[in-house]
TORPAVEX-735699 format. One record per residue: x, y, z of N, C-alpha, C, CB in turn. Coordinates in nm, 4 decimals, m for minus. Last residue first. Glycine has a CB too. Example, Ala and Ser with C-alpha at 12.3 -4.5 7.8 and 13.67 -1.06 7.14 Angstrom:
BEGIN
SITE     n.east    n.north       n.up    ca.east   ca.north      ca.up     c.east    c.north       c.up    cb.east   cb.north      cb.up
SITE     1.2850    m0.2250     0.7080     1.3670    m0.1060     0.7140     1.2900     0.0030     0.7870     1.4084    m0.0598     0.5725
SITE     1.3190    m0.5690     0.7800     1.2300    m0.4500     0.7800     1.3200    m0.3300     0.7800     1.1308    m0.4473     0.9046
This chain:
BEGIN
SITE     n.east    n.north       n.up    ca.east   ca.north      ca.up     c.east    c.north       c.up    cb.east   cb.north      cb.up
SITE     8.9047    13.0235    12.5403     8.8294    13.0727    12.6279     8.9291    13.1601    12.7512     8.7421    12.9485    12.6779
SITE     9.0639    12.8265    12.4606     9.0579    12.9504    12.3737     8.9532    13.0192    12.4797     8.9998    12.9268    12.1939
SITE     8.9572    12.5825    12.5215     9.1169    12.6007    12.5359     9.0940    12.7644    12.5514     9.2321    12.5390    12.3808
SITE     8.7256    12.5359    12.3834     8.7543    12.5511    12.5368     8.8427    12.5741    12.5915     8.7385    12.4773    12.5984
SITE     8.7717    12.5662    12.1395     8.6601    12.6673    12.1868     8.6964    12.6775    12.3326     8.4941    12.6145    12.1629
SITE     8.9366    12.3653    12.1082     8.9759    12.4818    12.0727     8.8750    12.5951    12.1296     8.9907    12.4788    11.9274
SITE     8.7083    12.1416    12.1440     8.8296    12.1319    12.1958     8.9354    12.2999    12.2252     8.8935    12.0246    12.0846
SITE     8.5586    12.1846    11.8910     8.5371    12.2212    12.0332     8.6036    12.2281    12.1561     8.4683    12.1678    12.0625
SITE     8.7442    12.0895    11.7349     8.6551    12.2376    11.7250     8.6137    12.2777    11.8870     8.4845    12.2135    11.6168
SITE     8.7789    11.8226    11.7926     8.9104    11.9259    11.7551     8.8521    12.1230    11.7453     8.9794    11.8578    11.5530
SITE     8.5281    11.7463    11.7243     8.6241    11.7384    11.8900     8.7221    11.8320    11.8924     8.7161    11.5900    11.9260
SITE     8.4428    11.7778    11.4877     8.3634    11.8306    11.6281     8.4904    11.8315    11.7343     8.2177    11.7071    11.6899
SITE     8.6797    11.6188    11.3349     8.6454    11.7636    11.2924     8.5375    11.8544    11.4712     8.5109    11.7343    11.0986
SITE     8.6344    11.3511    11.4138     8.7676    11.3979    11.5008     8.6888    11.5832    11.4693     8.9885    11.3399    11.4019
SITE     8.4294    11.2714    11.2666     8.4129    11.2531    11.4114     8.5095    11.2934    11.5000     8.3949    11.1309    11.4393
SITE     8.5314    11.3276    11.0298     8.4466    11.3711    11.0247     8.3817    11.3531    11.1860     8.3933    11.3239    10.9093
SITE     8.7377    11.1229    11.0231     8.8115    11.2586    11.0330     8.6549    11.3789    11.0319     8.9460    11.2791    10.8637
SITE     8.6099    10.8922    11.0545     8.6952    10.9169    11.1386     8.7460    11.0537    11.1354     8.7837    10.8305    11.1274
SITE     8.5159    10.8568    10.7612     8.3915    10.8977    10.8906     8.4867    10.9095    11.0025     8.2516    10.7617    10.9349
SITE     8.5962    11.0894    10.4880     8.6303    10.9545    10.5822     8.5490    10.9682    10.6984     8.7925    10.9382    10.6340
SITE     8.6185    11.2651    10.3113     8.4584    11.1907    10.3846     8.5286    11.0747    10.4412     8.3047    11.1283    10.2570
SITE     8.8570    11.3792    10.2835     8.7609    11.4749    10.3875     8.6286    11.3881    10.3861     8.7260    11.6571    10.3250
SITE     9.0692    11.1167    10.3988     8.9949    11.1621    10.2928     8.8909    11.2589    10.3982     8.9213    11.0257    10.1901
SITE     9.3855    11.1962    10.5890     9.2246    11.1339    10.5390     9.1932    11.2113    10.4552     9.0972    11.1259    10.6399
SITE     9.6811    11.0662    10.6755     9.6345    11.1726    10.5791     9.5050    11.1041    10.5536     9.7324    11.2044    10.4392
SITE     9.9136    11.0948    10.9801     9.8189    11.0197    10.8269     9.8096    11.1496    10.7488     9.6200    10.9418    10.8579
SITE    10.1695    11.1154    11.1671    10.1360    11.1308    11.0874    10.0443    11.0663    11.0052    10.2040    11.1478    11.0657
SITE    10.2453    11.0271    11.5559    10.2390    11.0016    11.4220    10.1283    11.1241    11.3582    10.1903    10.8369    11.4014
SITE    10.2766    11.0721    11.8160    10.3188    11.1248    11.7968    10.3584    11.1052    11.6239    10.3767    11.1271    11.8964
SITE    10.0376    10.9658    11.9563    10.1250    10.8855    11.9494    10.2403    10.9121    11.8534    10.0663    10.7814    11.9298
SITE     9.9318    11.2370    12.0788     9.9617    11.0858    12.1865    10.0285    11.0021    12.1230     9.8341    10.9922    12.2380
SITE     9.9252    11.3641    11.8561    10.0157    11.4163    11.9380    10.0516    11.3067    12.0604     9.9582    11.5526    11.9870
SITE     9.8781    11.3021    11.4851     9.8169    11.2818    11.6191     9.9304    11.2790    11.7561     9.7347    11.1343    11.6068
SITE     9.7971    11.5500    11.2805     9.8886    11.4678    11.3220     9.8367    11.4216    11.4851    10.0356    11.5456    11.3070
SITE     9.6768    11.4906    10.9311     9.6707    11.4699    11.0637     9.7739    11.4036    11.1055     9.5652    11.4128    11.1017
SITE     9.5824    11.6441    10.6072     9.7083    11.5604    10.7539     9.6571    11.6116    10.8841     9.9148    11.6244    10.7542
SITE     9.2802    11.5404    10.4120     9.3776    11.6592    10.5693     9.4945    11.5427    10.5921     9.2472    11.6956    10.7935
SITE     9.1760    11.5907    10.1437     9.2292    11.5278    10.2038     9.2903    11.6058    10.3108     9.2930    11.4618    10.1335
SITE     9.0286    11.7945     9.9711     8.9715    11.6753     9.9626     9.0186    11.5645    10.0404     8.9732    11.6439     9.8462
SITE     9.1593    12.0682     9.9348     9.0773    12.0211    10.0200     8.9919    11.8567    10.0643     9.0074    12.1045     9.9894
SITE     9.3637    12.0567     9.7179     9.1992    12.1065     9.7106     9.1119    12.0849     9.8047     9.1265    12.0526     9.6096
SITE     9.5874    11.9650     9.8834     9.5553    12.1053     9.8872     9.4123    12.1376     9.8261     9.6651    12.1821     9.8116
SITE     9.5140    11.7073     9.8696     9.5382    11.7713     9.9824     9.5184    11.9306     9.9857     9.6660    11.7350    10.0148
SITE     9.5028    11.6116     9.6092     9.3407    11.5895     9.7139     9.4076    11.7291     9.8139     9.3105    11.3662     9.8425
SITE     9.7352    11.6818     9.5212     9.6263    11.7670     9.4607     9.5048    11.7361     9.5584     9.5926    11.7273     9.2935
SITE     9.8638    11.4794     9.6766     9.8966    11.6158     9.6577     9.7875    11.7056     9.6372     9.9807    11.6287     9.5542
SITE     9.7764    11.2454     9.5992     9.7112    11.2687     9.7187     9.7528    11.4381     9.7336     9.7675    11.1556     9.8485
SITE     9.8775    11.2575     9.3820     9.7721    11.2162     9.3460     9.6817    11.3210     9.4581     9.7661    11.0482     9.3511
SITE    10.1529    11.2561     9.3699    10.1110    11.3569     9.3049     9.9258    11.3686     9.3379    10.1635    11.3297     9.1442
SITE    10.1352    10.9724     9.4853    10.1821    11.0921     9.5385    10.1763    11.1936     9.4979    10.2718    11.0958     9.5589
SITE    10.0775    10.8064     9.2368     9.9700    10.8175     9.3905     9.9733    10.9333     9.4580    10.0065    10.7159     9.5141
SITE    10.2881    10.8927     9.0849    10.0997    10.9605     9.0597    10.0426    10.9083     9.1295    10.0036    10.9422     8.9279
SITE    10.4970    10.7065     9.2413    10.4647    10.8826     9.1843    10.3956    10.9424     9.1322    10.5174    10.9372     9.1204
SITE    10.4138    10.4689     9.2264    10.3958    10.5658     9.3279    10.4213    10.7028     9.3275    10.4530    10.5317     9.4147
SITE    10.1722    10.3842     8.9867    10.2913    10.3978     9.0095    10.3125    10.5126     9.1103    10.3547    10.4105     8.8900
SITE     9.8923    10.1291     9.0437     9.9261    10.3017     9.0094    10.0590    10.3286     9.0417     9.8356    10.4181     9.1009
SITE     9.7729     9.8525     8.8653     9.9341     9.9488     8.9502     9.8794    10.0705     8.9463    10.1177     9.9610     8.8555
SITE     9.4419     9.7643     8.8439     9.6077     9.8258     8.7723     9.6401     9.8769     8.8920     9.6201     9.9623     8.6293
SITE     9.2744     9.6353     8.9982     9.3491     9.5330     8.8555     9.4505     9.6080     8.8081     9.2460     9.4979     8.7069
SITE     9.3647     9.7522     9.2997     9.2815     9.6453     9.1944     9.3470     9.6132     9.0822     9.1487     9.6965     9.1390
SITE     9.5654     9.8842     9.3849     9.4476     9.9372     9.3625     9.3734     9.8846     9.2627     9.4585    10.0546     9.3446
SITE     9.8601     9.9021     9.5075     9.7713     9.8279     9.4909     9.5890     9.8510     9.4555     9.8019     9.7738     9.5914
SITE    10.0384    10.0545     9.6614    10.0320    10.0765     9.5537     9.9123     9.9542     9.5020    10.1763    10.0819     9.5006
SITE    10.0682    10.1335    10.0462    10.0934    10.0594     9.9207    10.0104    10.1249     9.7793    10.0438     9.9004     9.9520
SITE    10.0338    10.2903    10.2786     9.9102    10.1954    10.1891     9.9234    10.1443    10.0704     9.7938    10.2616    10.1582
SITE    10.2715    10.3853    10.3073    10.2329    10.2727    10.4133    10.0841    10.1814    10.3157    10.1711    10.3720    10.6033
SITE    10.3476    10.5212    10.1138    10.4363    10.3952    10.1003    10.3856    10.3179    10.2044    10.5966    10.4153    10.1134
SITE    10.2200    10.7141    10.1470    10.1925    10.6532     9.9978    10.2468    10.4826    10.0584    10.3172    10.7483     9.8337
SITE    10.2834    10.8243    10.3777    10.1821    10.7825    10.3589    10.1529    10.6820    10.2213    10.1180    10.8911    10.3704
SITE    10.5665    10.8886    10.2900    10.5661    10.7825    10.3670    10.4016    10.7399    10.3822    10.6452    10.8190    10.5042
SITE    10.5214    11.1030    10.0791    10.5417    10.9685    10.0140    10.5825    10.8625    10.1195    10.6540    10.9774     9.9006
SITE    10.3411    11.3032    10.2577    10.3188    11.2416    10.1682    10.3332    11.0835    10.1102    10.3599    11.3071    10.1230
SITE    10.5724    11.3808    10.4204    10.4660    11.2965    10.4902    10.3892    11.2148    10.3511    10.3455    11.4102    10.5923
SITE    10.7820    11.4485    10.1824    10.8061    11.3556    10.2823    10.6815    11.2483    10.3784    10.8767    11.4468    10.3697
SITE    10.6529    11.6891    10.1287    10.6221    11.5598    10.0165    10.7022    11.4549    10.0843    10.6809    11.5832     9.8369
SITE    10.6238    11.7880    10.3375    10.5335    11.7929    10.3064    10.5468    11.6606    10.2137    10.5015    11.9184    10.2695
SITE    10.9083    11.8560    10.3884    10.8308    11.7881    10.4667    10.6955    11.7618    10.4341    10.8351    11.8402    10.5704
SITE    10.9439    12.0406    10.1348    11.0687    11.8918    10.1765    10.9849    11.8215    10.2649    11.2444    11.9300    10.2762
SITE    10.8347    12.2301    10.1854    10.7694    12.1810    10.0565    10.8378    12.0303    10.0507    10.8070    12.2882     9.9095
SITE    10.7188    12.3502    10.5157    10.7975    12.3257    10.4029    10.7649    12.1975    10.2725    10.9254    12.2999    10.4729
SITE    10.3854    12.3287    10.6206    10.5227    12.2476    10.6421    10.5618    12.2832    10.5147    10.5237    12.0753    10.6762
SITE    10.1838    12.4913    10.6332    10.2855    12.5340    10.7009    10.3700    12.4498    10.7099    10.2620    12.5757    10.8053
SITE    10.0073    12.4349    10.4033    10.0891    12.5546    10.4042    10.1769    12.5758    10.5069    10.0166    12.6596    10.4002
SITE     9.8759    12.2031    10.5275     9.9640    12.1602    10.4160    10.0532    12.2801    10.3834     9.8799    12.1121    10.2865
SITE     9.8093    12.2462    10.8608     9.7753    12.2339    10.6850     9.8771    12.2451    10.6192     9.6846    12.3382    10.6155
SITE     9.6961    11.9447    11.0447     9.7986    12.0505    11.0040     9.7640    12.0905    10.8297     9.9735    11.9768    11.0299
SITE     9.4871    11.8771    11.2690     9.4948    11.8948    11.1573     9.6021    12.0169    11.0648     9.3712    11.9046    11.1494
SITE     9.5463    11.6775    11.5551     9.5295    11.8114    11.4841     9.5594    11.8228    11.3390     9.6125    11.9078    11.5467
SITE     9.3896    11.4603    11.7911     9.4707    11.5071    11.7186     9.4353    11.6443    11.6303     9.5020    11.4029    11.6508
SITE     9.3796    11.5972    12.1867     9.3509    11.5141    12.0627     9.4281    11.5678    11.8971     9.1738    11.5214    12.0534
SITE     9.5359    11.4369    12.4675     9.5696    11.5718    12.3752     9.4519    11.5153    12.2316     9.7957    11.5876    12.3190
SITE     9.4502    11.3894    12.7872     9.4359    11.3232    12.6279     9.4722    11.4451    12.5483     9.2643    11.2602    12.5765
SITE     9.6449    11.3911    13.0633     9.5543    11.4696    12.9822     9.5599    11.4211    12.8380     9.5886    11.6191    12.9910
């Protein structure tokens, strides 16, 4: 059975696991952002503030039992948002 992935929110992981997924996300896409550095502690502060204003989700995905984090216009987390909805509609029944 395909499990699909789920969108955890940022209020239910402790404040230790949270800036944990965080600064391993930081640290998988590197620091590189054209002609200036951003230093990884205002990437990570960075994606902080996307996350809780809504502008970014964790996702965790349960088949391969990893962690990201998208942008809310990423077209992958905007094609997971239907499945994961509807998914729940049918469970929930």
């Amino acid at each position: 059975m395909h499990r699909l992935p789920v969108i955890v929110p940022p209020d239910s992981l402790s404040a230790e696991a949270l800036q944990g997924v965080i600064e391993r996300f930081v640290m998988r896409e590197g620091t590189d952002y054209g002609k200036q550095e951003i230093e990884i502690s205002r990437k990570i502060d960075s994606v902080k503030r996307q996350i809780h204003a809504g502008r970014a989700y964790i996702i965790f995905d349960p088949e391969t039992e990893t962690t990201t984090i998208l942008a809310a216009n990423n077209p992958v987390l905007k094609t997971l948002l239907p499945a994961i909805k509807t998914d729940n509609k049918k469970t929930s029944s």
